[in-house]
C-alpha positions as CSV (number, residue, x, y, z in Angstrom):
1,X,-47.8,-16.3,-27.7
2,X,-49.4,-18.3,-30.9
3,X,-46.9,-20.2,-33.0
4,X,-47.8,-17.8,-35.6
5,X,-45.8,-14.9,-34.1
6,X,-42.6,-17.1,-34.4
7,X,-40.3,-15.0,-36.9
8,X,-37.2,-16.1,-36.3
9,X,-35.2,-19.5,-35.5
10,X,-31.5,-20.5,-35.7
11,X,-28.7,-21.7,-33.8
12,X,-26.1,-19.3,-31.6
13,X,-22.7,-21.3,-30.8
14,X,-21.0,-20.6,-27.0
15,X,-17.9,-20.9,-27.1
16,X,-14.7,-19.9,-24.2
17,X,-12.2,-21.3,-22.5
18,X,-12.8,-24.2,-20.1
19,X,-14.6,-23.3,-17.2
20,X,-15.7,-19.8,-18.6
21,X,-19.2,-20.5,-17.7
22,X,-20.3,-21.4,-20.9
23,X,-22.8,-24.8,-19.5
24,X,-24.4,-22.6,-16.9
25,X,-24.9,-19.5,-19.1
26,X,-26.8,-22.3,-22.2
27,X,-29.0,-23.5,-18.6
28,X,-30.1,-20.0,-17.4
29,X,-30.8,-19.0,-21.3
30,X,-33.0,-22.2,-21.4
31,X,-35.0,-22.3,-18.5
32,X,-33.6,-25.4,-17.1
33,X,-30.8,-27.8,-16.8
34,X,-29.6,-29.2,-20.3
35,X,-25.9,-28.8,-19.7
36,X,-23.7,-30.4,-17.3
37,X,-21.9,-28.2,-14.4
38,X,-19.1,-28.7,-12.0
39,X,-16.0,-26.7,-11.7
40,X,-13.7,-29.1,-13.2
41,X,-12.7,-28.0,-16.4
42,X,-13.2,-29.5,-19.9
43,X,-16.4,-31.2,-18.3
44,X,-18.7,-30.8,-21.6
45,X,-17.1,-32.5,-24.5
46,X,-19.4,-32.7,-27.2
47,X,-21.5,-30.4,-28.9
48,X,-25.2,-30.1,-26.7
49,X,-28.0,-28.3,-28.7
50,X,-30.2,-26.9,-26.1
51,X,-33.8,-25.0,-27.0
52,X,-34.6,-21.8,-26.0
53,X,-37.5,-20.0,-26.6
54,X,-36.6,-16.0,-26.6
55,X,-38.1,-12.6,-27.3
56,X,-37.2,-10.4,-29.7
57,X,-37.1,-6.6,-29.2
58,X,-40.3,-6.1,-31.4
59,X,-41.7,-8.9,-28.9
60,X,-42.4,-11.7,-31.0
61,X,-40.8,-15.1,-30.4
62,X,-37.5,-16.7,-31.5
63,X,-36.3,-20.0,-31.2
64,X,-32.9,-20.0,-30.3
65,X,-30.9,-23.3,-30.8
66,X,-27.4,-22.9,-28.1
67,X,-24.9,-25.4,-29.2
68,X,-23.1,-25.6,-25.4
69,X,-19.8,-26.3,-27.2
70,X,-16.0,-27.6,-25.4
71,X,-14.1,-25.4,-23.6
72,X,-11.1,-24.3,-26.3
73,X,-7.7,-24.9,-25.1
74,X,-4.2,-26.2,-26.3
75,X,-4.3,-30.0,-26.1
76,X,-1.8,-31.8,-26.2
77,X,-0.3,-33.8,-30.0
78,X,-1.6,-37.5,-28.3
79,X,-4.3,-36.2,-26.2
80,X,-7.0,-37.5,-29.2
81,X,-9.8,-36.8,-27.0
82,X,-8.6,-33.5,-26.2
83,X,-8.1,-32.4,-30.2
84,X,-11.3,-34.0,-30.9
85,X,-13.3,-31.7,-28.1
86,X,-11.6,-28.5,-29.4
87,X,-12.2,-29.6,-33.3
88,X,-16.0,-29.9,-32.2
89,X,-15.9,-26.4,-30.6
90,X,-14.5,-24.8,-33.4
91,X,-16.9,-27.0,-35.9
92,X,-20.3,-25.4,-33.8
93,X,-18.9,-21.8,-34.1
94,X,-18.4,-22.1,-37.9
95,X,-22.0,-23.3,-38.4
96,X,-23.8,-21.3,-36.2
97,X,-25.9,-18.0,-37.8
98,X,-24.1,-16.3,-34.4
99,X,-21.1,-16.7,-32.0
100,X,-21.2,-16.2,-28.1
101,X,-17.3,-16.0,-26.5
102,X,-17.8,-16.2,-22.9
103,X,-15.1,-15.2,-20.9
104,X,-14.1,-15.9,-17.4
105,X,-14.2,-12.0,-16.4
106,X,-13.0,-12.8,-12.6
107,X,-9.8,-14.9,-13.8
108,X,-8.9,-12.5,-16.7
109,X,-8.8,-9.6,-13.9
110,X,-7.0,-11.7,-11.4
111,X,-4.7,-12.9,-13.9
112,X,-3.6,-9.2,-14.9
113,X,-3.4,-8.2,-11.7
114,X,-0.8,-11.3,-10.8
115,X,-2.9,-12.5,-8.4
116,X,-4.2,-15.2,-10.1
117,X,-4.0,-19.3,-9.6
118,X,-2.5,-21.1,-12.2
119,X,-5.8,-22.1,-13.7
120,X,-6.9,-18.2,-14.0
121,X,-3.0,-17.9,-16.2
122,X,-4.4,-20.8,-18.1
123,X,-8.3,-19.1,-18.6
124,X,-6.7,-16.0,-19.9
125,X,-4.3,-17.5,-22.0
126,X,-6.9,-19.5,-23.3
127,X,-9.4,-16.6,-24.0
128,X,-6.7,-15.0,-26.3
129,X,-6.4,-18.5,-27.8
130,X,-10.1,-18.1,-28.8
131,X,-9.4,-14.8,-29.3
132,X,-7.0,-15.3,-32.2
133,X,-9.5,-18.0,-33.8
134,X,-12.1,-16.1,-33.5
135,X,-10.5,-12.8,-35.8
136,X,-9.9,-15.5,-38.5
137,X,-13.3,-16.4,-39.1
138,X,-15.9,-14.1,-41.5
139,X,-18.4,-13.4,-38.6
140,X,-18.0,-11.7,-35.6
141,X,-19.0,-12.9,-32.1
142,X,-20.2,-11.2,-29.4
143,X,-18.6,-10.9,-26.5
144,X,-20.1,-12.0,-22.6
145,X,-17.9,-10.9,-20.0
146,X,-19.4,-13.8,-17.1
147,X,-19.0,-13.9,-13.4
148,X,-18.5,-10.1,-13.7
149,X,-19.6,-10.3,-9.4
150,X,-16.7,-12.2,-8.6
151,X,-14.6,-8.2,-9.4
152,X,-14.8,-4.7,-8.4
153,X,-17.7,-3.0,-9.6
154,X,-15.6,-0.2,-10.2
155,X,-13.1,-2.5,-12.1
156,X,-15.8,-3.3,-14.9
157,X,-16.0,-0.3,-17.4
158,X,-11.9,-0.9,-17.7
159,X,-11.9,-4.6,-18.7
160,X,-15.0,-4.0,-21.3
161,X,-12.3,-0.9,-22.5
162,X,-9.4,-3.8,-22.9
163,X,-11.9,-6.1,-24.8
164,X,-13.6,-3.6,-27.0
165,X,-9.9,-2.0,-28.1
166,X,-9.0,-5.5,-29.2
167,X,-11.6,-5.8,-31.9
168,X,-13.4,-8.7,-33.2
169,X,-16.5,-8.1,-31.5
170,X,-20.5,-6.4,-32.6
171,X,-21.4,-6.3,-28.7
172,X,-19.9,-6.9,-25.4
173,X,-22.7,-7.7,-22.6
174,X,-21.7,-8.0,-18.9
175,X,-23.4,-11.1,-17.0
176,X,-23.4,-13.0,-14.1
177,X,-24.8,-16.7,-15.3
178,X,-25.2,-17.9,-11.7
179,X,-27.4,-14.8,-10.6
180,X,-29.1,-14.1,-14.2
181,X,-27.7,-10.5,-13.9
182,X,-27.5,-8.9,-17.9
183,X,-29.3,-12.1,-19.4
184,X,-32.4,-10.2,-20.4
185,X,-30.4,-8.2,-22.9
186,X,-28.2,-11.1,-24.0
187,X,-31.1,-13.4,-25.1
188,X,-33.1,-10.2,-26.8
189,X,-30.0,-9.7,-29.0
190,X,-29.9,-12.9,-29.5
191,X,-33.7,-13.9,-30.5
192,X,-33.0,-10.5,-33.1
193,X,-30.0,-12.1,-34.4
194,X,-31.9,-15.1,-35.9
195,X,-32.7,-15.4,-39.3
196,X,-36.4,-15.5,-39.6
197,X,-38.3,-18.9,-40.1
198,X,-40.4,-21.5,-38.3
199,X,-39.4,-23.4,-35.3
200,X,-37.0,-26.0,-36.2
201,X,-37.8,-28.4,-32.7
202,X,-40.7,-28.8,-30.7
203,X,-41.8,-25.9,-28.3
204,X,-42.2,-28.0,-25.5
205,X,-38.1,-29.6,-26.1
206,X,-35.7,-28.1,-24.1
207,X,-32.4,-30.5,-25.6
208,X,-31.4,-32.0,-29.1
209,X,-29.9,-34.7,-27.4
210,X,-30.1,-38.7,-27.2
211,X,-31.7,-39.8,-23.7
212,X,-29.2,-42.6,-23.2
213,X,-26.8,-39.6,-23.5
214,X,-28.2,-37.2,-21.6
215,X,-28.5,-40.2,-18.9
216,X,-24.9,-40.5,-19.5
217,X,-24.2,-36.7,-18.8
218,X,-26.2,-37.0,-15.6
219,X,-23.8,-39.4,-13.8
220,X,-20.7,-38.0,-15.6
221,X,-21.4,-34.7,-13.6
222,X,-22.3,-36.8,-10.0
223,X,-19.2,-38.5,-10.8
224,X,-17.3,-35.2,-11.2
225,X,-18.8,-33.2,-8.4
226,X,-18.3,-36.2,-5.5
227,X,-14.6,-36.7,-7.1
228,X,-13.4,-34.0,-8.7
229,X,-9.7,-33.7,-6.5
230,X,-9.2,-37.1,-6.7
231,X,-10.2,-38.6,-10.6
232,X,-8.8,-37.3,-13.7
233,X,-11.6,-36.1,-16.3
234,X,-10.1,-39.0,-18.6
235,X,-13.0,-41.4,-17.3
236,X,-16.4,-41.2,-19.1
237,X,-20.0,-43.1,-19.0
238,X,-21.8,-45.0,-21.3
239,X,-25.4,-46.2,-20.8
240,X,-25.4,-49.7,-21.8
241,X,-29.1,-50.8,-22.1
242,X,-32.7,-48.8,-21.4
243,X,-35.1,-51.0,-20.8
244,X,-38.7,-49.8,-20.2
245,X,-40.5,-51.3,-17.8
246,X,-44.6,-52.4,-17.8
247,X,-44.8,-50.7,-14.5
248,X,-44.1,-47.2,-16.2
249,X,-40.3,-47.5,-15.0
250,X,-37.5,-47.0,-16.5
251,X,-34.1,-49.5,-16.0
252,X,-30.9,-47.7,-16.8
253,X,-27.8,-50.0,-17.2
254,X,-24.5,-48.2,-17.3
255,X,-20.4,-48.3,-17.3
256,X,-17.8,-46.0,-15.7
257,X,-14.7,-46.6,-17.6
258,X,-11.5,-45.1,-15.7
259,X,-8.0,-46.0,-17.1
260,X,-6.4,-47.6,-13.9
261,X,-7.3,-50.3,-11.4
262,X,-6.5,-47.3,-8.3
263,X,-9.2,-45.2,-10.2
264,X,-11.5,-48.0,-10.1
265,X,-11.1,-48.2,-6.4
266,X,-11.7,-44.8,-6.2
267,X,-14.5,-44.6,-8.1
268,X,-16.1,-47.6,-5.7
269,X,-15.1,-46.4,-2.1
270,X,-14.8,-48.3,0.7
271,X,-17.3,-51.0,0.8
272,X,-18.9,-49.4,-2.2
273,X,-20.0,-46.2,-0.7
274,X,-18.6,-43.8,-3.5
275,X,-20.3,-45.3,-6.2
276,X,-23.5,-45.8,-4.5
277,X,-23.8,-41.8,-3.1
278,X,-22.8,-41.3,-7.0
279,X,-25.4,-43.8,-8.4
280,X,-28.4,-42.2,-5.6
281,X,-27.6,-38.3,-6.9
282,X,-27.6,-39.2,-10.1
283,X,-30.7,-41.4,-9.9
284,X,-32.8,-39.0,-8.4
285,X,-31.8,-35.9,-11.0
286,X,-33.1,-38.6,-13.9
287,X,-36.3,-38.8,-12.1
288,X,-37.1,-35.2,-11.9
289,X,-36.0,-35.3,-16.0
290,X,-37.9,-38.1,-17.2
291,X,-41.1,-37.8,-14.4
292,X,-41.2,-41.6,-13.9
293,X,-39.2,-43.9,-11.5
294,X,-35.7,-45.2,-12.2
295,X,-34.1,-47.8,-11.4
296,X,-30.2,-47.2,-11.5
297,X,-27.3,-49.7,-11.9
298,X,-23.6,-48.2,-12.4
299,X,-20.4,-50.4,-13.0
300,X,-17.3,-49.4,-13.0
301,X,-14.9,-51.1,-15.3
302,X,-11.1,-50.6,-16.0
303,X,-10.4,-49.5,-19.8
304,X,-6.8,-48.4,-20.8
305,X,-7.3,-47.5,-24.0
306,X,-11.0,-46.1,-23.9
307,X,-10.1,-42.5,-25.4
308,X,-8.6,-44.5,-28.4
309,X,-11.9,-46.4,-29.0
310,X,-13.5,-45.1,-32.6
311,X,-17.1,-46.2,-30.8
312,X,-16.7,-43.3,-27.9
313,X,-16.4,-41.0,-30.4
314,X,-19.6,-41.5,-32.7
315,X,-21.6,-41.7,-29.9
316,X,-20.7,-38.6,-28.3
317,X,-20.8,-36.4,-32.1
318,X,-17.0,-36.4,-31.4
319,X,-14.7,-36.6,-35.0
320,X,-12.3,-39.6,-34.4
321,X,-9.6,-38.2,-37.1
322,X,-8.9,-35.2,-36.3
């Protein structure tokens, strides 16, 4: 299409429990990878504004803005890191011209059913959690019931009944991210739920997000998918220099801060191995993203007090006092 059938542009806020799904439903609405995605929960922890280009039902083009939120959950009173990622969740859904809540539709049935795991009690205690914030606001959300293939088929028409009796919501869709099931009417409700205007990014940018922190992202999710049983999520990366090369090359410097010397040793592996399988994964992911060779260096370095450093915070979009 021409850019002069572009009516309509805003941004649509996803917001859900940890784990819900929200990362890989903001990816398949894109196109493309902008979001990080692992099955450790709380993995995103800032606010990521990812570009999507949608059709309306009268078939003209909308520019949907998806701000890929944190998962909302009960942190703890010192857990500043914690508070700060749910502030920033609640923060997109308030400025957003709509809300998505994406639940977890396989650990809400398990859950009810008392056959759940401990983390599918916490997913659906959570979802009422967002819920409950949710009926406070002015605007009303729509509802994506996600990984809808993980229960019965026949099991379906009965949660969307429990959901639609409990209010708070102009449309429930039913979707499987992973397999793109129910996306096609998701995103046209969406592109029709923008107010109209002009494209407010690029067409050809897929991410409203700083390179040394999308970088940053990259590793932070090799990190988390090679240890996820065996580091806490309290570690983070921070790309310390970019250097462009004359060659067309890129040099990306960065730092794996973890809180304890054993984590550090973790992180490393024996003779180095961790780190380096980390370091090749997540080289060859920023290759495909920025179409030019990189040349990777990763150190880890032990920082106690790294989630009480003001810096961290303003350079992830993350409010310090909260």
């Amino acid at each position: 299409m021409s850019a002069s059938s572009t009516t309509r542009s805003g941004f649509a806020a996803i917001v859900g429990a940890p784990n819900a799904g929200k990362s890989t439903l903001t990816n398949r609405l894109v196109g493309e990878k902008v979001s990080i995605v692992t099955h450790k929960v709380q993995t995103t922890r800032f606010q990521i504004r990812a570009i999507a280009l949608l059709d309306t039902s009268e078939g003209n083009r909308a520019q949907v803005v998806l701000v890929d939120t944190p998962g909302i959950f009960a942190p703890r009173k010192q857990d500043r890191l914690a508070k700060s990622m749910v502030h920033a969740a609640w923060s997109g859904a308030d400025d957003a011209n709509a809300v998505v809540h994406v639940v977890d539709a396989g650990a809400w049935y398990r859950h009810n059913r008392n056959e759940g795991s401990a983390q599918d009690r916490l997913a659906s205690e959570d979802t009422e959690r967002v819920m409950a914030g949710l009926s406070q606001r002015e605007r009303k959300g729509v509802l994506v019931l996600n990984k809808i293939d993980t229960i019965p088929t026949e099991e379906t028409l009965p949660i969307i009944a429990h959901f639609d009796q409990a209010g708070g919501y102009e449309r429930i869709f039913v979707v499987s991210a992973t397999k793109g099931d129910g996306i096609d009417d998701l995103a046209t409700y969406l592109a029709d739920a923008m107010p109209e205007g002009p494209l407010l990014y690029p067409e050809d940018q897929a991410a409203d997000i700083p390179m040394r922190l999308m970088a940053a992202e990259i590793t932070r999710e090799k990190l988390f998918l090679r240890l996820h049983d065996e580091l806490p999520y309290a570690s983070m990366v921070e790309t310390e220099k970019w250097t462009d090369r004359k060659d067309g090359s890129v040099r990306i410097d960065q730092i794996i801060y973890v809180r304890r010397g054993t984590q550090k040793g973790i992180v490393l592996g024996k003779g180095g191995t961790t780190v380096k399988d980390i370091g090749a994964a997540a080289r060859k992911e920023m290759e495909d993203w920025l179409g030019r060779r990189v040349h990777l260096f990763i150190f880890v370095k032990v920082r106690e007090n790294w989630m009480d450093d003001r810096a961290r915070y303003t350079e992830a979009g993350l409010e310090f006092d909260v």
